[in-house]
N, C-alpha and C positions, 0 to 999 in steps of 0.2 A: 554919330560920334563927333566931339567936336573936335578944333584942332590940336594937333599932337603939342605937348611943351616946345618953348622955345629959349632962346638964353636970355630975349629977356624977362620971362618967367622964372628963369632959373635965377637971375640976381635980384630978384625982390625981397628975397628971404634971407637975410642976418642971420649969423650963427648962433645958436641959441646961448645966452649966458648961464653959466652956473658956479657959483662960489668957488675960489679956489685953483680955477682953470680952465681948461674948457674941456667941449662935450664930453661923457664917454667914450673913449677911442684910445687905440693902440699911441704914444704920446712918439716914438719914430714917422708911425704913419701922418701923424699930426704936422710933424715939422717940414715933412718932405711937400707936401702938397695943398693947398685951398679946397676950402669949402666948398660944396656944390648947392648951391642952393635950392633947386628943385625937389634933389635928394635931401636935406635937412626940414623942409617942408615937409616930403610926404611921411617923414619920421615925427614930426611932432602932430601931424593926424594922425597918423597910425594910433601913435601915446597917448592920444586925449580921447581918442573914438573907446581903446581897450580900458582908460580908466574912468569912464564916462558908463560903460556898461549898459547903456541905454541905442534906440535909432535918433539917429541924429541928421537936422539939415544942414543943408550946404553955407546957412547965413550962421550958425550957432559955430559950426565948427570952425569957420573963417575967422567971427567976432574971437572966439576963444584961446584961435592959436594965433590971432595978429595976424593973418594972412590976408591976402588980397581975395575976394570972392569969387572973380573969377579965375584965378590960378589953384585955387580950392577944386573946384567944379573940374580942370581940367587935372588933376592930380586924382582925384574919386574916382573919372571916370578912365583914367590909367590903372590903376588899380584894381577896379571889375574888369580890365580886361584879364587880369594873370590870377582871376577871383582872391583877391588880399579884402576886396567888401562886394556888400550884396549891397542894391538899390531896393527896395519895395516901391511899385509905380502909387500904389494908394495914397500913403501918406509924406512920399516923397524924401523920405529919410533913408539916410545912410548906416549898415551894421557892418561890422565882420564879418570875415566869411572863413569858411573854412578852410580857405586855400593856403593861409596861412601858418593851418600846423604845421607843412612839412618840414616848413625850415625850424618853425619852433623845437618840433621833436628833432629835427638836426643838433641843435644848439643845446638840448638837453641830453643830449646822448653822452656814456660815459663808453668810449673805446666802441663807436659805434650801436651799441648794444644795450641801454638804459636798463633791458627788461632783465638781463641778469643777475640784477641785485634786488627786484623785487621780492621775488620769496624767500630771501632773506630777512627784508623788512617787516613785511607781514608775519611772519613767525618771531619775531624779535616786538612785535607791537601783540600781537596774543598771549603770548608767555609771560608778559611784564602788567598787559592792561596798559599802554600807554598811548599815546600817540608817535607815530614815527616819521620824520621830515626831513628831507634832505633839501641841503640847500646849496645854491651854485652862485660867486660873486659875478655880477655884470656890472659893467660897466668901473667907474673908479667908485663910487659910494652906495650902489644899491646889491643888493642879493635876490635870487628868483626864488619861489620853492619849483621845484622841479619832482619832486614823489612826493607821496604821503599815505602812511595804513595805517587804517582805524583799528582800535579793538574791536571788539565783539560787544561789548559793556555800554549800556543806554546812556549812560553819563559818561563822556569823552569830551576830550575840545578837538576840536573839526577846523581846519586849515585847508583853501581853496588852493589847489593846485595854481601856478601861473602868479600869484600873488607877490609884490615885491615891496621890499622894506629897506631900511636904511641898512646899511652894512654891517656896522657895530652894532643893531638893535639884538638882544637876548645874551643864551650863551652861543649861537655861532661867531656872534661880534667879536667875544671874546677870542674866541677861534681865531677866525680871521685876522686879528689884530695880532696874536702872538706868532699867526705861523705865517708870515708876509715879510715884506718889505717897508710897510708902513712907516713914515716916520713918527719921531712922535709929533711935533707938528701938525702932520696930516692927521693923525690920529685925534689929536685934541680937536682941529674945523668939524670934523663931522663928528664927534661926540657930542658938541657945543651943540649942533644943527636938531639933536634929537631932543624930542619929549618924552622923559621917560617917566612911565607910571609910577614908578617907586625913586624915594630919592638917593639920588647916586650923584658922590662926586669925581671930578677927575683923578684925583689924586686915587682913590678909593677903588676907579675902574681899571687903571693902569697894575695894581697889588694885584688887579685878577686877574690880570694881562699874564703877568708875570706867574703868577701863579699855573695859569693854562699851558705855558711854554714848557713848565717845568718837569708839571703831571700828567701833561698830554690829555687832558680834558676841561674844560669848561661847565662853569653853574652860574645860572640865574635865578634869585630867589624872590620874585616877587617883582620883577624891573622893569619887566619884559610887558608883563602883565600882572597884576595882582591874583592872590591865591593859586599862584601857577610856580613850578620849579619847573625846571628846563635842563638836563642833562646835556652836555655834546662834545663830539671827538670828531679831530680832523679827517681828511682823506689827503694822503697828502701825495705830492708827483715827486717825480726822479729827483727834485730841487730841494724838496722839503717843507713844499708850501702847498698852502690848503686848496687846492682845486676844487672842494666841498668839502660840507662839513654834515653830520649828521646827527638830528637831535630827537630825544623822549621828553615827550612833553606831558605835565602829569599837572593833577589838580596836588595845593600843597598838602590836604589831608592823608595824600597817597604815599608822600614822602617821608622816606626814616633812613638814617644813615646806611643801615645796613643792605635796606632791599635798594640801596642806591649803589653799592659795589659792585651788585650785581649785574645791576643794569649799566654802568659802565663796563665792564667785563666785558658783555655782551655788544656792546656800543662797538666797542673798540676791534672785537672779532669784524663785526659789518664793516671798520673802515679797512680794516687789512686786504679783505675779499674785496669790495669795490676800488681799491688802490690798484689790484691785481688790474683792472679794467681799463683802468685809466689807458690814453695813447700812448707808448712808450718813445 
């Protein structure tokens, strides 16, 4: 084992930049204290190892995250201690490991309990033929998917659990945008920051904003992704803001106003029940 970190490992590592402010993080928690550096390290391996999705060496993931090689090496090998990665001695490369769901499925948990709104969803993605995804905001600009049930039907679109996107991207963007704090400001930086499939202007996304606040649901007609409509309704906490959001995801063939009521109707039953869930 080599040796444990030290601080001056710990101050090698800069805080990571990102548009607009800094990292991800409660903005109190921010102001009260300094960055740790060893800890913002092992965060930005952890995020390049999980979006990297491959075994990785100790010189690729240093080169990739700006780190020092050997503070790399000793941050890995912290990490297989509390199993956050596996080593393979063959080819010398670094994976995930599973030690890391607990806290994942911590962090996904709705009122400790995730699993009680599943069949739910699964009955609500049968009934309709749709796809059904719920989604949880982390951080200030990205979203997790956090569930997902297929239908039954050969032709579905299939979303990786764990998967993360811009915040605004689809219709829980929209969600999110209307049932928050956002300003418009903030709202327009990460609108800007997106590529979106279909053309959409600001002026254009904000009427949906509005719109979502109004009617208490969300649509995306082709934005998101093309040939795709995207239904979704908040979950919202004791405040009125969207703790998740939950969306049917459909090819746009499947789409007609009507069988679209319905499936909002039913959208809107699931956030009621998963609201009940929420921590109070």
């Amino acid at each position: 084992m080599p040796d444990s970190l030290t601080d001056d490992d710990a101050d090698v590592v800069a805080a990571p930049k990102r548009r607009g402010g800094p990292p991800a993080a409660n903005g109190e928690a921010m102001s009260s204290g300094k960055m740790v550096g060893a800890v913002v390290a092992a965060i930005k391996i952890l995020q390049f190892m999980a979006a990297a999705r491959e075994p990785l060496g100790v010189s690729r993931i240093a080169k990739e995250t700006g780190l020092n090689t050997s503070t790399t090496f000793n941050i890995l090998r912290t990490l297989m201690l509390y199993d956050f990665v596996q080593f393979e001695q063959l080819s010398k490369t670094y994976t995930l490991s599973l030690g890391i769901l607990g806290i994942a499925q911590a962090a996904m948990s709705i009122g400790g309990d995730i699993g009680t709104v599943r069949p739910a969803m699964e009955r609500l993605a049968q009934e309709h033929g749709v796809t059904v995804t719920l989604w949880q905001p982390t951080g200030r600009d990205r979203k997790i998917l956090i569930m997902a049930a297929q239908p039954r039907s050969s032709m579905r679109i299939q979303m990786a659990v764990g998967q993360r996107l811009p915040l605004l991207i689809g219709a829980t963007g929209r969600i999110f945008a209307a049932f928050s704090e956002m300003s418009v400001d903030e709202i327009r930086r990460q609108f800007e920051a997106i590529r979106w499939n279909g053309p959409l202007t600001f002026k254009e996304f904000m009427e949906q904003v509005a719109e979502a606040r109004e009617q208490g649901w969300a649509e995306d007609a082709g934005n998101f992704a093309q040939g795709t409509v995207l239904l979704s309704t908040p979950i919202l906490d004791q405040d009125g803001h969207a703790a998740l959001a939950v969306t049917a995801n459909m090819f746009a063939g499947q789409y007609d106003p009507e069988r679209a009521k319905d499936i909002i109707r039913d959208l809107e039953g699931f956030s009621r029940q998963a609201a009940r869930a929420l921590p109070g």
